[in-house]
Structures are given as C-alpha cells and as structure tokens.
PyMOL Python script that loads the backbone (N, CA, C, O; Angstrom):
from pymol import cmd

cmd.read_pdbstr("""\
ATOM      1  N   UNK A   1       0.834  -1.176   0.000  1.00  0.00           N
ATOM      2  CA  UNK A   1       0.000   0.000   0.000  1.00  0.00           C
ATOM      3  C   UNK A   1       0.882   1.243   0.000  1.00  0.00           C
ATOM      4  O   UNK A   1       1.877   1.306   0.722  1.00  0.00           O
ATOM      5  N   UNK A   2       0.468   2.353  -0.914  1.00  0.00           N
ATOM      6  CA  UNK A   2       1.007   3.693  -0.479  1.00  0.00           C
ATOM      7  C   UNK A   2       0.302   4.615   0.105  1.00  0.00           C
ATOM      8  O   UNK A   2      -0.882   4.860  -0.124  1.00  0.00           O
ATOM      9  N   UNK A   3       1.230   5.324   1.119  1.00  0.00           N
ATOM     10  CA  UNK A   3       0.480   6.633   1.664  1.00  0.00           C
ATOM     11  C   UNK A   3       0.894   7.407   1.153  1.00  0.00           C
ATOM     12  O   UNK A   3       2.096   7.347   0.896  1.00  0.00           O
ATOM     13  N   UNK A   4       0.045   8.645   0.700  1.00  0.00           N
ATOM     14  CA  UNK A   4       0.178  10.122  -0.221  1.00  0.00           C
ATOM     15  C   UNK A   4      -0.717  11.023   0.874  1.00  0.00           C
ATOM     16  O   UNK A   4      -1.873  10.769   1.215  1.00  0.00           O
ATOM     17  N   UNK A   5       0.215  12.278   1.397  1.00  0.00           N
ATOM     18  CA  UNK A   5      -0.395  13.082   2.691  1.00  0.00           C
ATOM     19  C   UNK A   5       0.295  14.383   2.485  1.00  0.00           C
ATOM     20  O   UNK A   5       1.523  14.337   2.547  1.00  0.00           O
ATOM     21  N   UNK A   6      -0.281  15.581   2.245  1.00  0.00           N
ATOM     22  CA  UNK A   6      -0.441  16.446   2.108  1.00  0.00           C
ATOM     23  C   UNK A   6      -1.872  17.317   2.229  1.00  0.00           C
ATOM     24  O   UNK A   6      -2.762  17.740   1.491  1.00  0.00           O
ATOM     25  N   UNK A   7      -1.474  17.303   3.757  1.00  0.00           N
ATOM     26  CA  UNK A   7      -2.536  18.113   4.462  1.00  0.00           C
ATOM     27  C   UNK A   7      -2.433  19.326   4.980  1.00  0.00           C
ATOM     28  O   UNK A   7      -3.387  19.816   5.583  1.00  0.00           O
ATOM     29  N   UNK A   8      -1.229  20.006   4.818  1.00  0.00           N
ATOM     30  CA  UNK A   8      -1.520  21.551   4.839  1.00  0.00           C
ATOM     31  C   UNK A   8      -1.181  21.763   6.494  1.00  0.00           C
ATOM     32  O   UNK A   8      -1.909  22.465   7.196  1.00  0.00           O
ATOM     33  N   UNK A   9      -0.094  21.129   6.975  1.00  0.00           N
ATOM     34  CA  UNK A   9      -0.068  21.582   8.615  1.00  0.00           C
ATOM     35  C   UNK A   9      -0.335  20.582   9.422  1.00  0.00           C
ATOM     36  O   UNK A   9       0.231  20.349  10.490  1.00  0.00           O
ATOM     37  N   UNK A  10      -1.538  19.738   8.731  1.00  0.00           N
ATOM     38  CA  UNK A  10      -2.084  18.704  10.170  1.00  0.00           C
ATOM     39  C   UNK A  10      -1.476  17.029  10.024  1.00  0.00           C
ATOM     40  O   UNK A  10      -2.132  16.032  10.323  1.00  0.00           O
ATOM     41  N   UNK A  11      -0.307  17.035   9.580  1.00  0.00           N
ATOM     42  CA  UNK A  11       0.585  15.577   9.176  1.00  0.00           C
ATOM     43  C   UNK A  11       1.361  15.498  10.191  1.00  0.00           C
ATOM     44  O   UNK A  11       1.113  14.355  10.576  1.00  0.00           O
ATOM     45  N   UNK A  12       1.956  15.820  10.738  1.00  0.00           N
ATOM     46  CA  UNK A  12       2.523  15.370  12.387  1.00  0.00           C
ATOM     47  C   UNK A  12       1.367  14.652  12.989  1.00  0.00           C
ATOM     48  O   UNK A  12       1.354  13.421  12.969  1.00  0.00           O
ATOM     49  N   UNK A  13       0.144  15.509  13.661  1.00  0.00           N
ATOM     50  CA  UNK A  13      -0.776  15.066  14.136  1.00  0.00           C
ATOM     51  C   UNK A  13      -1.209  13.556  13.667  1.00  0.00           C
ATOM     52  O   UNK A  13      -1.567  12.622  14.384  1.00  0.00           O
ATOM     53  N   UNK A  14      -1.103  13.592  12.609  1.00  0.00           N
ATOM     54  CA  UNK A  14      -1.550  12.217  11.883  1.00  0.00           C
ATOM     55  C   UNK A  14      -0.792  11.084  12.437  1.00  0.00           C
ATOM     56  O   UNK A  14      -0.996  10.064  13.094  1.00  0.00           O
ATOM     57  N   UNK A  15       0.395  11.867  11.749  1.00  0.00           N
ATOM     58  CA  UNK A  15       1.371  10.501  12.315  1.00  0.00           C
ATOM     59  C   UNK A  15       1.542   9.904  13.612  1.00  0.00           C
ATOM     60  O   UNK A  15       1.653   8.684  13.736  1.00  0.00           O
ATOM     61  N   UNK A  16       1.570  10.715  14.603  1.00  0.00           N
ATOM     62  CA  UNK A  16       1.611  10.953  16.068  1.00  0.00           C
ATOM     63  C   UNK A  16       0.535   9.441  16.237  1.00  0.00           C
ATOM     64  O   UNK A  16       0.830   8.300  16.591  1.00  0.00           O
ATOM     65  N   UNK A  17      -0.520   9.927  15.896  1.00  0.00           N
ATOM     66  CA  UNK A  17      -2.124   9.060  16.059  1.00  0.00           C
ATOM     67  C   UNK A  17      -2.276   7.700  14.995  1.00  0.00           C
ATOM     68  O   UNK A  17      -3.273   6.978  14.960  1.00  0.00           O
ATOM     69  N   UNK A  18      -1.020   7.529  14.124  1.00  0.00           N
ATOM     70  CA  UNK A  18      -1.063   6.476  13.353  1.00  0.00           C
ATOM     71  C   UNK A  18      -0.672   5.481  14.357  1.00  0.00           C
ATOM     72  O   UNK A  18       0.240   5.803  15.118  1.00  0.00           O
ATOM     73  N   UNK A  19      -1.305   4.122  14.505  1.00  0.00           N
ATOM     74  CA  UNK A  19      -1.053   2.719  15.519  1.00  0.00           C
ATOM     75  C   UNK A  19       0.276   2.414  14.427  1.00  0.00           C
ATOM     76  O   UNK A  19       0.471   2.805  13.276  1.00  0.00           O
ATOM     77  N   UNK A  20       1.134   1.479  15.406  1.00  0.00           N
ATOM     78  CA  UNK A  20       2.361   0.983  14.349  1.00  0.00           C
ATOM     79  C   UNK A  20       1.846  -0.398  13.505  1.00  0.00           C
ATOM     80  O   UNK A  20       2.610  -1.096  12.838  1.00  0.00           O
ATOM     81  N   UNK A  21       0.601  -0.613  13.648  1.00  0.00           N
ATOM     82  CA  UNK A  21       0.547  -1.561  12.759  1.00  0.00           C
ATOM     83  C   UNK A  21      -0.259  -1.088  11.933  1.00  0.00           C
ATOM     84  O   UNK A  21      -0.237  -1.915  11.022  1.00  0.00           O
ATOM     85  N   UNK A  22      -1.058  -0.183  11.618  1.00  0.00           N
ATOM     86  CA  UNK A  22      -1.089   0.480  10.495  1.00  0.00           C
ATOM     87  C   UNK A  22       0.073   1.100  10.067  1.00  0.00           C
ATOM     88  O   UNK A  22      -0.427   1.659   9.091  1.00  0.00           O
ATOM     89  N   UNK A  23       1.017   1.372  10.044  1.00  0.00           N
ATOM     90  CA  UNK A  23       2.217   2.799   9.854  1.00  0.00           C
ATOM     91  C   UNK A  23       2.672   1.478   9.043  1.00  0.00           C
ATOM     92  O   UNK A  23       2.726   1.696   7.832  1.00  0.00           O
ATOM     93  N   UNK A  24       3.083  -0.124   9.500  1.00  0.00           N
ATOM     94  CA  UNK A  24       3.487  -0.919   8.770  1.00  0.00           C
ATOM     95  C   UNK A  24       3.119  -1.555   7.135  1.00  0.00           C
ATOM     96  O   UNK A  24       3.840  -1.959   6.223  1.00  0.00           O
ATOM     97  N   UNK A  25       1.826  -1.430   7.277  1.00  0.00           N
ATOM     98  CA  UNK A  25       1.551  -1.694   5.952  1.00  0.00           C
ATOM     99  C   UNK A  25       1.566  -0.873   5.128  1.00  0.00           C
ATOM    100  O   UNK A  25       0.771  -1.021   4.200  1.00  0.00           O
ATOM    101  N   UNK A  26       2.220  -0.006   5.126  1.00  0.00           N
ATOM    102  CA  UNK A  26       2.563   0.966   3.948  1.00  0.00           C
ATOM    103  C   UNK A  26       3.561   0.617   3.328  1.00  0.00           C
ATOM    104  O   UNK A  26       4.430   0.132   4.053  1.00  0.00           O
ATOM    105  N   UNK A  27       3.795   0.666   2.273  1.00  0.00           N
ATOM    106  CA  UNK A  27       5.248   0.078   1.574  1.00  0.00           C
ATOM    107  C   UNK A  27       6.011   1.346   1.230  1.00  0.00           C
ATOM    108  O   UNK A  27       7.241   1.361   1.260  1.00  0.00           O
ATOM    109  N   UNK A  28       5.221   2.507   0.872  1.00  0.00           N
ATOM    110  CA  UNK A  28       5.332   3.817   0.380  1.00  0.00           C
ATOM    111  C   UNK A  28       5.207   4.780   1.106  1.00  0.00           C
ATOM    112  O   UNK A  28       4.250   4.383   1.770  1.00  0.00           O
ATOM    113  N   UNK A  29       5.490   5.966   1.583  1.00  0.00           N
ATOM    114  CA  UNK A  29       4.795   6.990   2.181  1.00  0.00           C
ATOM    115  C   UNK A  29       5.874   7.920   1.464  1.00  0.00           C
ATOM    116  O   UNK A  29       7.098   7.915   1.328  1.00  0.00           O
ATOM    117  N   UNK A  30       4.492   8.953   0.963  1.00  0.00           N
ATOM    118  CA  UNK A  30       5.174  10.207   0.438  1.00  0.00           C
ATOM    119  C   UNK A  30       4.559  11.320   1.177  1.00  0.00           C
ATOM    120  O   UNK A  30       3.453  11.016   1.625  1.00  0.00           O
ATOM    121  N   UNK A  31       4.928  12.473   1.428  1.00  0.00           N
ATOM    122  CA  UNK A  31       4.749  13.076   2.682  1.00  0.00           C
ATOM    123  C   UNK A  31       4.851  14.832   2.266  1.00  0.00           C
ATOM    124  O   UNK A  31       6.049  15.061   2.435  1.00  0.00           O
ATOM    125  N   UNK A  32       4.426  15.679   1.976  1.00  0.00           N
ATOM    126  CA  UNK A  32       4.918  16.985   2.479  1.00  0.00           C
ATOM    127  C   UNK A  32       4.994  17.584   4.031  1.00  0.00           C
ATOM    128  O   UNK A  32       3.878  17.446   4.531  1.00  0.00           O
ATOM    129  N   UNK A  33       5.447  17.884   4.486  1.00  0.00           N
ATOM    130  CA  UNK A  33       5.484  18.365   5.872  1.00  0.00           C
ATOM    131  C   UNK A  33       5.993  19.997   5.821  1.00  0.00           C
ATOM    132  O   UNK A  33       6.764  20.537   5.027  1.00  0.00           O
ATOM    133  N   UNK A  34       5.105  20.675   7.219  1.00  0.00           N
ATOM    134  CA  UNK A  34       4.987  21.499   6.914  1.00  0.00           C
ATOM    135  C   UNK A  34       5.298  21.975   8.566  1.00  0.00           C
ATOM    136  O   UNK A  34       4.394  21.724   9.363  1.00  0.00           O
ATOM    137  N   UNK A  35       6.690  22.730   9.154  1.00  0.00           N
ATOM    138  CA  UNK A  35       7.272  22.985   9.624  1.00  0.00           C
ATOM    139  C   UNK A  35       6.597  24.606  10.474  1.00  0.00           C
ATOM    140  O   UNK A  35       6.819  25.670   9.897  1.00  0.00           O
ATOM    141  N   UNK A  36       5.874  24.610  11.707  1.00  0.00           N
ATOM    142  CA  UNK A  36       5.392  25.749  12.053  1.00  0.00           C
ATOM    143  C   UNK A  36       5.168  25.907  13.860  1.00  0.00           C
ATOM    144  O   UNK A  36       4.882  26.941  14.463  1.00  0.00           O
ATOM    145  N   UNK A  37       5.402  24.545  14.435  1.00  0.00           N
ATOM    146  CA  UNK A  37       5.406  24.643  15.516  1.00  0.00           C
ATOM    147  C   UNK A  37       6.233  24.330  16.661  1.00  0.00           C
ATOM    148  O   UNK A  37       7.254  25.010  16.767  1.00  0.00           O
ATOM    149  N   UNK A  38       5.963  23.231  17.759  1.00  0.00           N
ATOM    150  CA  UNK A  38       7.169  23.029  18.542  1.00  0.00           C
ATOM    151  C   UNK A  38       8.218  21.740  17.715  1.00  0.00           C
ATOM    152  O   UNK A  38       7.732  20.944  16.911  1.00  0.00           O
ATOM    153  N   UNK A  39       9.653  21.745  18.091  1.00  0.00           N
ATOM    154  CA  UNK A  39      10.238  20.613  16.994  1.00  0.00           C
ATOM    155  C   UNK A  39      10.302  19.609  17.781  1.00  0.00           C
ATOM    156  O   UNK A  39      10.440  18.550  17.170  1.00  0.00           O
ATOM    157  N   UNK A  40      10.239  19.480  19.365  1.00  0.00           N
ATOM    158  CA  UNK A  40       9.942  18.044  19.566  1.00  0.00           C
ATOM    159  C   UNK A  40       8.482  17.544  19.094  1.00  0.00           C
ATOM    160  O   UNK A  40       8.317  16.331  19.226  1.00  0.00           O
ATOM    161  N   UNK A  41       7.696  18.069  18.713  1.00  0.00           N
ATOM    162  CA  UNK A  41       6.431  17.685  18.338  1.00  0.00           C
ATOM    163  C   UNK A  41       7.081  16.841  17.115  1.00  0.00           C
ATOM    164  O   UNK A  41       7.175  15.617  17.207  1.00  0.00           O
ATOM    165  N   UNK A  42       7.471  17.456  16.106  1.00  0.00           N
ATOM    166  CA  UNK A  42       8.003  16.664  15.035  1.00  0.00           C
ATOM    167  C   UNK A  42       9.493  15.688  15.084  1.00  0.00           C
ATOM    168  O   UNK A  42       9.833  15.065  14.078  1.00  0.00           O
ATOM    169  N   UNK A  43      10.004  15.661  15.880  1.00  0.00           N
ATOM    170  CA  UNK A  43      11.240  14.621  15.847  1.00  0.00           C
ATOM    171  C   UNK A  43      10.327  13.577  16.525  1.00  0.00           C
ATOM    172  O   UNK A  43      10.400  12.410  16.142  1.00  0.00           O
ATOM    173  N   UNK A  44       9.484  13.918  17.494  1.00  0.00           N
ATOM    174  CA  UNK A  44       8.694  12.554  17.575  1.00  0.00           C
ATOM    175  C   UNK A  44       7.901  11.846  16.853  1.00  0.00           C
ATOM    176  O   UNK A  44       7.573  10.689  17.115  1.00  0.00           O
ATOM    177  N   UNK A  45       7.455  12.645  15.674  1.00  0.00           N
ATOM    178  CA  UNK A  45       6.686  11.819  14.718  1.00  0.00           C
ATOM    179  C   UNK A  45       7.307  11.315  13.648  1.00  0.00           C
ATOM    180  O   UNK A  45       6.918  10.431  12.884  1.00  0.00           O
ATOM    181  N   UNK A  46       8.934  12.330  13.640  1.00  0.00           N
ATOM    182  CA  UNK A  46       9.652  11.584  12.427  1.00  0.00           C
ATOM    183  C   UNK A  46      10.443  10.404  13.023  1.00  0.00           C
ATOM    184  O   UNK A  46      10.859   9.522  12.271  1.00  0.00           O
ATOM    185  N   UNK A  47      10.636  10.365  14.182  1.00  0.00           N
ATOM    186  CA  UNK A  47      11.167   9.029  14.627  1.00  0.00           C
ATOM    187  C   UNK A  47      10.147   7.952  14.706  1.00  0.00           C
ATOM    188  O   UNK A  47      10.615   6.822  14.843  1.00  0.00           O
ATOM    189  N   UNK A  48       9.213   8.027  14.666  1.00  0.00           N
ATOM    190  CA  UNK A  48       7.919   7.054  14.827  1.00  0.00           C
ATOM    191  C   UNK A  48       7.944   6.780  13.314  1.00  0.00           C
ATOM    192  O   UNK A  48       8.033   5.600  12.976  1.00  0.00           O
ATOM    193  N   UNK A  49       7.882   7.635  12.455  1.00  0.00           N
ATOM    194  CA  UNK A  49       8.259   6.940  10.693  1.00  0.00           C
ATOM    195  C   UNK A  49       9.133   6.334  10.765  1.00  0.00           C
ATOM    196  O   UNK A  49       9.188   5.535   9.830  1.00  0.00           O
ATOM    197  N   UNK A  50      10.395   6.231  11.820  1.00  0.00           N
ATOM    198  CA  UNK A  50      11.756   5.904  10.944  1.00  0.00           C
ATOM    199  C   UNK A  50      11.910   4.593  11.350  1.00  0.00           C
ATOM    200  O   UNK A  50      12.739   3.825  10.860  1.00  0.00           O
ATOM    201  N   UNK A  51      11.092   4.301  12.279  1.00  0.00           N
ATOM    202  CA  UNK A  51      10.864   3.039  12.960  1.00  0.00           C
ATOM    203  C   UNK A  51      10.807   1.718  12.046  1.00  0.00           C
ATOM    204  O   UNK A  51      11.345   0.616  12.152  1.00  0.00           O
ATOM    205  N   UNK A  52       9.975   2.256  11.150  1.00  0.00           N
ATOM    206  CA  UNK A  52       9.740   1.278   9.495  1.00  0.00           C
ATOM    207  C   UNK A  52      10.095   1.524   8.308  1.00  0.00           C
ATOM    208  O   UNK A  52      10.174   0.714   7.384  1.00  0.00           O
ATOM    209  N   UNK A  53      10.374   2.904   8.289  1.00  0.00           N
ATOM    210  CA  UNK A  53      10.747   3.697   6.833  1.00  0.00           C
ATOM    211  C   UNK A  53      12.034   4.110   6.827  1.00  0.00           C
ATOM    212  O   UNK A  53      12.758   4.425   7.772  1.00  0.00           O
ATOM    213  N   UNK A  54      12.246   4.078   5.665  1.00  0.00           N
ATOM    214  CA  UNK A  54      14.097   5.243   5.873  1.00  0.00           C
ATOM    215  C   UNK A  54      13.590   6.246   4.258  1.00  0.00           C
ATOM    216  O   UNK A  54      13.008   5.883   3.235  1.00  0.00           O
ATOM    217  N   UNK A  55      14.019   7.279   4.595  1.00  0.00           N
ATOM    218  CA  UNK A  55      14.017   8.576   3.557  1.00  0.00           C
ATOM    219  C   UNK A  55      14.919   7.971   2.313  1.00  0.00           C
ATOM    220  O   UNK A  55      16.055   7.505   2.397  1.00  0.00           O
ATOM    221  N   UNK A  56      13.943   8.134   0.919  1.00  0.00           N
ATOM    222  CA  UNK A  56      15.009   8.115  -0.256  1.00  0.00           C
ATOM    223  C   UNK A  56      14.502   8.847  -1.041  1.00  0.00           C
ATOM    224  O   UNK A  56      14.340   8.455  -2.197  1.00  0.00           O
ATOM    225  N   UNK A  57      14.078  10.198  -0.624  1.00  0.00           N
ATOM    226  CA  UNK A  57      14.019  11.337  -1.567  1.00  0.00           C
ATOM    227  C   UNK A  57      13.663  12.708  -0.640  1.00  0.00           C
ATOM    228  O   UNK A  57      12.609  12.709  -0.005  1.00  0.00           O
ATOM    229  N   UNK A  58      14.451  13.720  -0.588  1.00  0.00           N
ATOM    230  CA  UNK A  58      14.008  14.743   0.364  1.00  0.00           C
ATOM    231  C   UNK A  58      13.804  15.903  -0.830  1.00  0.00           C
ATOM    232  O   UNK A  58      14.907  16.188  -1.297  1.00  0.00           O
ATOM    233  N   UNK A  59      12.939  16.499  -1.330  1.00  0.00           N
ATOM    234  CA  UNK A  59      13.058  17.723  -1.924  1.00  0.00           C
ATOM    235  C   UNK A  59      12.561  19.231  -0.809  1.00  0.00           C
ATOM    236  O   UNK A  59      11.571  19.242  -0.078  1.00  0.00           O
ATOM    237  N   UNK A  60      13.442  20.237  -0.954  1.00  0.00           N
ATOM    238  CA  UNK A  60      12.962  21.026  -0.242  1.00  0.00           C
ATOM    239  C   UNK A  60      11.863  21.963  -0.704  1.00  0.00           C
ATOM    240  O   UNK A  60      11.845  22.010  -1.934  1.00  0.00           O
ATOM    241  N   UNK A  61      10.928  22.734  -0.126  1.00  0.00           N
ATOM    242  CA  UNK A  61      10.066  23.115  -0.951  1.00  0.00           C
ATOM    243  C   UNK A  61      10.180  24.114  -0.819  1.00  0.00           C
ATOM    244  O   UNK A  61       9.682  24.235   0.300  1.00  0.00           O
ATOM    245  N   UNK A  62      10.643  25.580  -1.260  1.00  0.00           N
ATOM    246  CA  UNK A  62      11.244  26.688  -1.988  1.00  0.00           C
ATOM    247  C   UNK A  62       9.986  28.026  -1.539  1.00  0.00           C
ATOM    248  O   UNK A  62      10.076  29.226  -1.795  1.00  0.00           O
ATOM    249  N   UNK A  63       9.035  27.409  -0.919  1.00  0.00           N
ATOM    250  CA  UNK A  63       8.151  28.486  -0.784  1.00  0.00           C
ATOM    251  C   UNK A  63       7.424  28.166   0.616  1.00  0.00           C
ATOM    252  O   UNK A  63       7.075  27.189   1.280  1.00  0.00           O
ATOM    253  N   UNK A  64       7.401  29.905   0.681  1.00  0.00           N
ATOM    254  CA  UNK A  64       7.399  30.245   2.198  1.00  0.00           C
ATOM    255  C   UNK A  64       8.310  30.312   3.491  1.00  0.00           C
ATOM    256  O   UNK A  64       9.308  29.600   3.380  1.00  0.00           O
ATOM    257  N   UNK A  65       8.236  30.808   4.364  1.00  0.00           N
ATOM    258  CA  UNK A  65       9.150  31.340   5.139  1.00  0.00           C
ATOM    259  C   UNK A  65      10.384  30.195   5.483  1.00  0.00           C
ATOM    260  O   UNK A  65      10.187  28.980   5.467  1.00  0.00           O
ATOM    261  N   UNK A  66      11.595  30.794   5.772  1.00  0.00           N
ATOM    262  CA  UNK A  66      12.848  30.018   6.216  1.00  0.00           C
ATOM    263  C   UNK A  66      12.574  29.587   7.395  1.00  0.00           C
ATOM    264  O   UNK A  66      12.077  30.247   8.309  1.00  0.00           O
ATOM    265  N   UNK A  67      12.951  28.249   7.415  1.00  0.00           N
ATOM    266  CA  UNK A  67      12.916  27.698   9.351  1.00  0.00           C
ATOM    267  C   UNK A  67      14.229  27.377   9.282  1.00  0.00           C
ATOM    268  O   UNK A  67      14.542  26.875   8.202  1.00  0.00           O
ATOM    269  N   UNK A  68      15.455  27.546  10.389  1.00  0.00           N
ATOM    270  CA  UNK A  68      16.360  26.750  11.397  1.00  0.00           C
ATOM    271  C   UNK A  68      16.426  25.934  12.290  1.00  0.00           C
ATOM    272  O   UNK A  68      16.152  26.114  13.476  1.00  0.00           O
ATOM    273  N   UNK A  69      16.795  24.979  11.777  1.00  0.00           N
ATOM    274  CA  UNK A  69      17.505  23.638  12.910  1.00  0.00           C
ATOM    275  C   UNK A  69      19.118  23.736  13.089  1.00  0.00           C
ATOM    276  O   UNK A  69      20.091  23.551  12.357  1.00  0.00           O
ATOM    277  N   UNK A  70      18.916  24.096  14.344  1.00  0.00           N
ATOM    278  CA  UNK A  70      20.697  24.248  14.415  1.00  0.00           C
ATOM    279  C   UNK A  70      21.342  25.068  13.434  1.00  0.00           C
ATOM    280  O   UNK A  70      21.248  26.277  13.644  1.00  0.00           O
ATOM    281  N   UNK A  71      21.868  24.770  12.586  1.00  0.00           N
ATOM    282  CA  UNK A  71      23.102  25.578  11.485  1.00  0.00           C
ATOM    283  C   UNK A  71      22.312  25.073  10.289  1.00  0.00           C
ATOM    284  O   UNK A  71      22.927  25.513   9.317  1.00  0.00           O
ATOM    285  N   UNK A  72      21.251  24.365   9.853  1.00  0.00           N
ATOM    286  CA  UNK A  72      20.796  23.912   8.739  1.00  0.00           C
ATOM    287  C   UNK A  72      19.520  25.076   8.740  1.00  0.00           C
ATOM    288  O   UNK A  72      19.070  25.544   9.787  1.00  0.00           O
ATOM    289  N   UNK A  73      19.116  25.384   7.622  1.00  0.00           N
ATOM    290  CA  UNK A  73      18.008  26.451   7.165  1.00  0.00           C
ATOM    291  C   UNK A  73      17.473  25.873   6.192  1.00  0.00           C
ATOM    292  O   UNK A  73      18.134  24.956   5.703  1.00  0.00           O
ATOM    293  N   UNK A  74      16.203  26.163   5.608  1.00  0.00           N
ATOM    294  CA  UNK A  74      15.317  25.523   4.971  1.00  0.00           C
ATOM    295  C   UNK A  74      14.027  25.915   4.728  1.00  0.00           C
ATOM    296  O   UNK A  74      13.485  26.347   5.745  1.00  0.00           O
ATOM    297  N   UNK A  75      13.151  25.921   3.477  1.00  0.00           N
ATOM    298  CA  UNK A  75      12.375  26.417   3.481  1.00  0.00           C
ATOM    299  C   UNK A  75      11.025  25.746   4.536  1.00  0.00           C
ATOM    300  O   UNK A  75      11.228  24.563   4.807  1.00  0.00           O
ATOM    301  N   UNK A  76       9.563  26.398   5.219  1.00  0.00           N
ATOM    302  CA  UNK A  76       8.778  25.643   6.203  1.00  0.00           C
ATOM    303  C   UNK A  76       8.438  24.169   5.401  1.00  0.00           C
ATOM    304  O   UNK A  76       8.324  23.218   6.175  1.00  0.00           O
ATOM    305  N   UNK A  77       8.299  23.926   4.265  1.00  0.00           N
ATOM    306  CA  UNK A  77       7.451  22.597   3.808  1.00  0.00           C
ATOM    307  C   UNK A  77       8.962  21.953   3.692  1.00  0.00           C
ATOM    308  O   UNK A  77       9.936  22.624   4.034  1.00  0.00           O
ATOM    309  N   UNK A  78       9.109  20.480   3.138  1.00  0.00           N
ATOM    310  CA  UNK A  78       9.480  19.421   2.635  1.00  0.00           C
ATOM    311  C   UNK A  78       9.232  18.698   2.282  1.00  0.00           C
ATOM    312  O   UNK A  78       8.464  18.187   3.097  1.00  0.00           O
ATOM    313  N   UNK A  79       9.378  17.677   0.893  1.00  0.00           N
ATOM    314  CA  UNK A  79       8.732  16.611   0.813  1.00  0.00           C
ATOM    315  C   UNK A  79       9.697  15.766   0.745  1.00  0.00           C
ATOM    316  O   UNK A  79      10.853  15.937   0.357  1.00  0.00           O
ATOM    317  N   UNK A  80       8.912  14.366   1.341  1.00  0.00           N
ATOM    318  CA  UNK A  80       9.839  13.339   1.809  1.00  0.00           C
ATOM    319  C   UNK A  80       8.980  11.980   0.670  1.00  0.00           C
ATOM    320  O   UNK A  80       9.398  10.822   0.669  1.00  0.00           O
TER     321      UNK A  80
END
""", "prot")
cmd.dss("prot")
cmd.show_as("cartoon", "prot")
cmd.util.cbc("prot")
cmd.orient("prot")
C-alpha cells in the first residue's frame, strides 16, 4: 500500500495518532510536511516513521518562510 499526505499543517498530528501496525503496511509513504510549531512535536513523529521507513528522496520546498535547525536552514514545507 502507499500513503500520499499532504494536508496543509495537520501531518505530524496524523502521524503521532497512526497505531504501528497500520504505519506498517505501507510500503510507500510520500509526505509533504509542513514545519510551524514546537520541533519536539516533530522529531517525535519523524522518529515514529523511521521506525519502518528510511528517507530516499528529500526535496525542499522553496516556498514560504525560512525555518532553522541548528546551522541547517530551509524552506517551512518538505517533501519526503
């Protein structure tokens, strides 16, 4: 199965609330994420992906405001 999620802000939340045995039957997950609030909110949901998934495509998405992590900068979205 693939997951395709681009919801505009509310994809952490999702993930957060995905059971790991649903999160497993995905073979696919393609993802925009959209970078606006606290970042442990999101290292916990990207570690809960990484649990089953590993990243093999990051494009950054070029529009809308710059966020910082540490010394890395980036535009708020990404797709994974």
């Amino acid at each position: 199965m693939i997951l395709k999620m681009d919801i505009e802000g509310n994809e952490f939340e999702i993930i957060k609330d995905l059971s790991d045995d649903i999160l497993k039957k995905f073979k696919y997950i393609t993802l925009e994420l959209h970078f606006s609030g606290k970042r442990s909110f999101y290292i916990e949901a990207l570690k809960k992906l990484s649990m089953y998934h590993q990243v093999i495509f990051i494009r950054f998405n070029d529009w809308g405001n710059i966020v910082t992590f540490g010394y890395n900068r980036f535009g708020n979205a990404i797709e994974l």
